[in-house]
Legacy VTK file of the C-alpha trace (Angstrom):
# vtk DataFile Version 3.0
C-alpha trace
ASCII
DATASET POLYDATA
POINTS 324 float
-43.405 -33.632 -20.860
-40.504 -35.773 -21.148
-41.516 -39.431 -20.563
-39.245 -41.707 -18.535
-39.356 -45.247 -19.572
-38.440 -48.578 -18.384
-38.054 -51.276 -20.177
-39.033 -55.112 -18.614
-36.667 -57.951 -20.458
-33.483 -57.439 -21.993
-33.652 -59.330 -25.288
-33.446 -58.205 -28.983
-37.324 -56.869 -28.880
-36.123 -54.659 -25.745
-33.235 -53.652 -27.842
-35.415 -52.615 -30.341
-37.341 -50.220 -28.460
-34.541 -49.074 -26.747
-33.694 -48.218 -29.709
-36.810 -46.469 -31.088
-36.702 -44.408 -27.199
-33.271 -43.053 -28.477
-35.057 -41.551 -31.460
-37.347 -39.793 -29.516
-35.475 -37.393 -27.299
-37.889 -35.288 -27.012
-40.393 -37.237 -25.879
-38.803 -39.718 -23.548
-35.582 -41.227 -22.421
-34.735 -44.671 -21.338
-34.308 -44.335 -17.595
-34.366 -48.217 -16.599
-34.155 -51.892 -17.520
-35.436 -54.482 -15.510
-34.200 -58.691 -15.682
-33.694 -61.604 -14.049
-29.712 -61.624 -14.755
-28.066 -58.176 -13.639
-25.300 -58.656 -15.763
-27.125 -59.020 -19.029
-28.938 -56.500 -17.567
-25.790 -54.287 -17.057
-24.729 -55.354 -20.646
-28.081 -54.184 -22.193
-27.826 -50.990 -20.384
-24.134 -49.687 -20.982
-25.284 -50.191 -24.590
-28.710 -48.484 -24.788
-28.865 -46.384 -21.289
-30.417 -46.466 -18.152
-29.762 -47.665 -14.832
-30.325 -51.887 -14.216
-32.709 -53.676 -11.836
-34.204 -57.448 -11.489
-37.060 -56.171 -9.523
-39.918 -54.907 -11.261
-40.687 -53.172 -8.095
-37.694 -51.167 -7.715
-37.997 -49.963 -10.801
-41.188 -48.619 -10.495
-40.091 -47.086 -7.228
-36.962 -45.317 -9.047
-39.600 -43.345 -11.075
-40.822 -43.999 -14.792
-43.807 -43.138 -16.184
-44.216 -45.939 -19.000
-43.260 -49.614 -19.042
-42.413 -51.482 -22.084
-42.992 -55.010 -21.262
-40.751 -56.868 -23.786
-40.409 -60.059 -21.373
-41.863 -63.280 -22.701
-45.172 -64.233 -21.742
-44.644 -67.310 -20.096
-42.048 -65.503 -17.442
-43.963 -62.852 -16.883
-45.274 -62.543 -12.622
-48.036 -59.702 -13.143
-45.117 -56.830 -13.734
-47.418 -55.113 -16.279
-50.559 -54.799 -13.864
-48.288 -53.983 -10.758
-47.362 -51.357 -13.071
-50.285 -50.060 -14.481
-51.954 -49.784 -11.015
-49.554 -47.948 -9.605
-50.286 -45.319 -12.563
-47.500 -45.937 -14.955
-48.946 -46.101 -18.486
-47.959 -49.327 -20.817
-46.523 -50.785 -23.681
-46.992 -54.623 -23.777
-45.349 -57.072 -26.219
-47.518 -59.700 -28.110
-48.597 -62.108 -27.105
-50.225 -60.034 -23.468
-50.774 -63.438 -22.467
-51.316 -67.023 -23.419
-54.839 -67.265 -21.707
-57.617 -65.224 -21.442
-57.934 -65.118 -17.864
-54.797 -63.490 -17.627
-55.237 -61.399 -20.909
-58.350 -59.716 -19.496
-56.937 -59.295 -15.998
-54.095 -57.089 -17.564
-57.015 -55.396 -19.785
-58.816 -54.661 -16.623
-56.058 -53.403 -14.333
-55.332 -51.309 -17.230
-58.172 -49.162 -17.318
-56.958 -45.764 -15.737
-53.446 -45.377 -17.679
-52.800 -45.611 -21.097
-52.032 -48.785 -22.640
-51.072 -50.315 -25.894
-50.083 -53.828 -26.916
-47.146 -54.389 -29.221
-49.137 -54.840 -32.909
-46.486 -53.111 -35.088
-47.815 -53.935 -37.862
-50.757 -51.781 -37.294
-48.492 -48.876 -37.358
-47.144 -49.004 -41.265
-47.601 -46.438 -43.466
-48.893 -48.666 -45.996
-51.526 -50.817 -43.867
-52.755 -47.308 -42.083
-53.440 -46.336 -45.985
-55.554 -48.535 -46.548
-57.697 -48.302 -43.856
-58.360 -44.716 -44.945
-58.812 -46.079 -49.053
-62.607 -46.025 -50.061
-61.747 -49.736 -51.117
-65.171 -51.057 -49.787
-65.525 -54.744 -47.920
-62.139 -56.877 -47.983
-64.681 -60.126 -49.214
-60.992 -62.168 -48.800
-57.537 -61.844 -47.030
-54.546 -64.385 -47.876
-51.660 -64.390 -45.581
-48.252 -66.102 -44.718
-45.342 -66.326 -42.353
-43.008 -68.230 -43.213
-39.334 -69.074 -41.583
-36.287 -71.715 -40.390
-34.984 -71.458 -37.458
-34.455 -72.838 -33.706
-35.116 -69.476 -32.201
-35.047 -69.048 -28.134
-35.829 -72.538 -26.652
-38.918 -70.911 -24.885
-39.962 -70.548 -28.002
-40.342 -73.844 -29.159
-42.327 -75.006 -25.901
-45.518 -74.679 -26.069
-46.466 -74.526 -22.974
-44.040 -71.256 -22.181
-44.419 -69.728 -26.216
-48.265 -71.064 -27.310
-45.688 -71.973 -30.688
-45.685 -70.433 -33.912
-49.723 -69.025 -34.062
-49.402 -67.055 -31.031
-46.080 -66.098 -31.375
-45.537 -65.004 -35.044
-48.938 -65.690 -36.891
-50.676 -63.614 -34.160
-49.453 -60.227 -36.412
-51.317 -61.389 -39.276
-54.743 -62.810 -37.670
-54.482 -59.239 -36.030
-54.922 -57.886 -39.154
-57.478 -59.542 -40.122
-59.700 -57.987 -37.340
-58.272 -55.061 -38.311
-59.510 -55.370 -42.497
-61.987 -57.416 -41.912
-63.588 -57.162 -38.526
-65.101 -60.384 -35.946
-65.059 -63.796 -37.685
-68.091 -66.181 -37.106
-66.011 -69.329 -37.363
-62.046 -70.902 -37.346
-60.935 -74.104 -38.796
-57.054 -74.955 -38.526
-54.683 -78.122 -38.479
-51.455 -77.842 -37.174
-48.738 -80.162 -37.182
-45.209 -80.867 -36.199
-43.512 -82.180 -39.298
-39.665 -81.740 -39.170
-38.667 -81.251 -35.857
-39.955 -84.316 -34.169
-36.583 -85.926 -33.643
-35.233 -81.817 -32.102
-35.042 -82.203 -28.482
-37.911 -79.560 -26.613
-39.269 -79.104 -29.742
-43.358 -79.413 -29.323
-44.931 -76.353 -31.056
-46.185 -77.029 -34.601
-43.875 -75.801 -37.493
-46.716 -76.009 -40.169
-50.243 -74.757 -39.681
-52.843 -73.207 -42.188
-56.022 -71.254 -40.384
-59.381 -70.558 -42.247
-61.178 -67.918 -40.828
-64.873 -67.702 -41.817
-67.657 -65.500 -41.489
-71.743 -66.006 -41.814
-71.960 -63.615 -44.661
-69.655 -65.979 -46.702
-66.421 -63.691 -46.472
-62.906 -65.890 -45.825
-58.993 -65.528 -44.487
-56.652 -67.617 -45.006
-53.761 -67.870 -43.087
-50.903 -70.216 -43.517
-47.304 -70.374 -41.750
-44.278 -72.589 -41.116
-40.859 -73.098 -39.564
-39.597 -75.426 -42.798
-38.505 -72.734 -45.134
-35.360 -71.065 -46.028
-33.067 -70.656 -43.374
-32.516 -67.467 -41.806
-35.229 -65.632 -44.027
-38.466 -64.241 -42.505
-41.072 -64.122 -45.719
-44.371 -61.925 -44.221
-47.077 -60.711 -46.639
-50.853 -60.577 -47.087
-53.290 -59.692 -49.991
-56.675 -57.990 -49.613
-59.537 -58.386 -52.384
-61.873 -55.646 -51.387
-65.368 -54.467 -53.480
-63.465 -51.586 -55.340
-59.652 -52.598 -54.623
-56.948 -55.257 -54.221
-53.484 -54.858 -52.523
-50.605 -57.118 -52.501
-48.324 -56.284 -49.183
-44.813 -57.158 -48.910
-45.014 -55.779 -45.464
-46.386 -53.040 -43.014
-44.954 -50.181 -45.059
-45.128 -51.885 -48.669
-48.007 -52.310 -50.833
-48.999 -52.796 -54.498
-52.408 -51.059 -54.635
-54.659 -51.431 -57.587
-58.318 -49.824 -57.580
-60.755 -52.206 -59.508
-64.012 -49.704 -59.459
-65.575 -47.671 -60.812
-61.956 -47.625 -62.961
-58.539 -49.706 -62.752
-55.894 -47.266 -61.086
-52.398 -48.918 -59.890
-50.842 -47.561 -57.172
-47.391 -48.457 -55.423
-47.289 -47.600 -51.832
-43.740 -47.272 -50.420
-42.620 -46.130 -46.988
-39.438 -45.910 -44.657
-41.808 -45.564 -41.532
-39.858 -47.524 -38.334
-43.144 -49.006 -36.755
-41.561 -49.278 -33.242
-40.884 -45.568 -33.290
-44.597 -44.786 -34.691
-45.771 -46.874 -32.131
-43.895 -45.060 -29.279
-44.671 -42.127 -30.973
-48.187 -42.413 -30.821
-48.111 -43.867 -27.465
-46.506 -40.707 -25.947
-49.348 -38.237 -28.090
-51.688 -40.615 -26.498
-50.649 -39.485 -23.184
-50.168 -35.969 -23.782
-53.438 -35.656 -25.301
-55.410 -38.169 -23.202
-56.879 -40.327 -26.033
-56.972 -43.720 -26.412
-53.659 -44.735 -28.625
-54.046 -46.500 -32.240
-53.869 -50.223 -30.912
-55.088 -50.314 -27.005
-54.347 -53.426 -25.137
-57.896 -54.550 -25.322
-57.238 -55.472 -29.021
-54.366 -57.332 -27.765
-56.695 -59.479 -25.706
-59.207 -59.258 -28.970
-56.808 -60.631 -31.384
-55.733 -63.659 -28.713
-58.735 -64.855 -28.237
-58.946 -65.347 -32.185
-55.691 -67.209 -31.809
-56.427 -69.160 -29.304
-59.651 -70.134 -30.910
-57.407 -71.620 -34.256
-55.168 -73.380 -31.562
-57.796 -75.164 -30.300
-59.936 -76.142 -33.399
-56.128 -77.508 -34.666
-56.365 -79.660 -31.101
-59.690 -81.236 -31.983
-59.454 -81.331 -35.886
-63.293 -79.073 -36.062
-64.651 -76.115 -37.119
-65.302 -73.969 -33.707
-67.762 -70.863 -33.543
-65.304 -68.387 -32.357
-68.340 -67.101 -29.912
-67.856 -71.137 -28.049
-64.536 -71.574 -28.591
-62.697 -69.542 -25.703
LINES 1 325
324 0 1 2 3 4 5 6 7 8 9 10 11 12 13 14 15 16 17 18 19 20 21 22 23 24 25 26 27 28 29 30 31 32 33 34 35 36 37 38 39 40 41 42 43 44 45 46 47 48 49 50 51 52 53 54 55 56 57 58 59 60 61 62 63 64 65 66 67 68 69 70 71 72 73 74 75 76 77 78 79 80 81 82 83 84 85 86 87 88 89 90 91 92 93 94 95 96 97 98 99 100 101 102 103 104 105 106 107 108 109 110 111 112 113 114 115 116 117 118 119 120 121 122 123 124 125 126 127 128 129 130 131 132 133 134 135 136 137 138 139 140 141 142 143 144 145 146 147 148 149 150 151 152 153 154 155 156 157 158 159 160 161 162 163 164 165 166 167 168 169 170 171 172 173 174 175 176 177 178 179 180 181 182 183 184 185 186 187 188 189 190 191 192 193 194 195 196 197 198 199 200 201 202 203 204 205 206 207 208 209 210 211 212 213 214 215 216 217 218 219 220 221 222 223 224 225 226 227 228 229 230 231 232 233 234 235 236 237 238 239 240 241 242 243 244 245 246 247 248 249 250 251 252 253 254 255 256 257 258 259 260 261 262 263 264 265 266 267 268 269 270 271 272 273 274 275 276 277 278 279 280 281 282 283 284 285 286 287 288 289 290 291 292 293 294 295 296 297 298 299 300 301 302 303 304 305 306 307 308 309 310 311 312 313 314 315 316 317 318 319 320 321 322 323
């Protein structure tokens, strides 16, 4: 079965997976793009294929079996549930939503199709090999995410982005659910340092996160929007029982094994994570199994977010469990 795919947004995320559908030929073509401007929406699709829309609606009526919602989450109108009741599976860009009303209502009208949320990093070659290491519990994660730039001007409102945590950082606190499972507590401070004087500019561009957990185990999480212009710097290191690793991204790792001997590993990988995601997605459908990151760990992972948001707001340690 040959999967025909829309895509919702026409932005450089929806050129990415239109991108990652083009390497997958077999297992589904790009049959239609959906936006509020028909010409971008022309533009995008004499570059990448299929035919344009601006209504969600039509699209769905033209005939595609699986959505990509790449649109940002404070324009979305309910697109991805209109879609997902009317059968057509789904592939939904972080953040699904920037409350949890709306995250679980998406979640819930969700429940008879497939559906994934957009956690790339989940799909690396190097972060799915550790999951399968005996490495024993990750006792603490570091991680950053750290850039300079303007970006989209959505993105630095926070009313239409949730700023920097829920747009970038979110990745990396995924991850931590991932390594480390459900943390007890959050602490975080946030701030707005340099970009005060930038007109529409009210997200934070420095934050650090501390997540905590009653058994004594820690993340911490730091990112900004002060560094080196035009460079994205991602990474995160686990200190495990029986292991360490240093990653330099979804794919790259240095490994080292600490017990019952010291064994150093370099993990290396090519693997496109928008094209294992879509690839999965698809095997997901053909074999009716849930696929590697569902949507409900979309909703998960922003309510953790959300949760270091708000303890930033009111300058307190939360319980996670009271904080959303």
């Amino acid at each position: 079965m040959t999967l025909r795919v829309g895509i919702l947004g026409n932005g450089g995320i929806a050129a990415r997976h239109a991108g990652a559908v083009a390497k997958l030929p077999e297992q589904m073509t790009l049959l239609a793009v959906s936006g509020r401007n028909i010409e971008r929406v022309r533009a995008f699709t004499d570059q990448h294929a299929g035919k344009p829309f601006t209504c969600v609606e039509d699209m769905l009526d033209f005939g595609i079996d699986l959505l990509i919602d790449t649109a940002p989450p404070y324009s979305r109108a309910g697109e991805s549930m209109v879609a997902a009741k009317a059968g057509v599976h789904l592939l939904v860009e972080k953040p699904i939503a920037l409350d949890m009303a709306t995250a679980d209502a998406l979640v819930e009208s969700a429940a008879g199709v497939k559906a994934a949320v957009g956690f790339m990093y989940r799909q690396g070659e190097a972060v799915r090999r550790w999951t399968a290491e005996d490495t024993g519990p990750v006792g603490l994660m570091t991680g950053i995410y750290h850039c300079n730039a303007l970006h989209a001007p959505w993105w630095r409102v926070r009313e239409q982005s949730g700023g920097q945590v829920l747009e970038q950082l979110i990745h990396i606190i995924d991850l931590v659910r991932l390594f480390m499972g459900e943390p007890d507590t959050v602490y975080s401070r946030t701030a707005n340092l340099f970009h005060r004087e930038t007109p529409d500019y009210d997200v934070q561009d420095v934050s650090a996160i501390i997540f905590g957990w009653d058994d004594g185990r820690l993340a911490s999480l730091t990112a900004n929007n002060i560094a080196v212009p035009g460079q994205w710097v991602k990474g995160w290191s686990l200190f495990a029982k029986r292991a360490t690793a240093h990653f330099s991204d979804w794919n790259n790792a240095a490994f080292k094994r600490t017990a019952p001997e010291v064994k150093e590993e370099c993990w290396s990988s090519g693997c496109d994570p928008f094209v294992a995601q879509l690839a999965d997605l698809a095997a997901a459908i053909r074999d009716d199994r849930p696929p590697l990151v569902p949507i409900a760990e979309g909703a998960a992972t922003l309510r953790l977010a959300l949760a270091a948001v708000r303890s930033a707001d009111e300058r307190r340690e939360l319980r996670i469990a009271d904080a959303i």
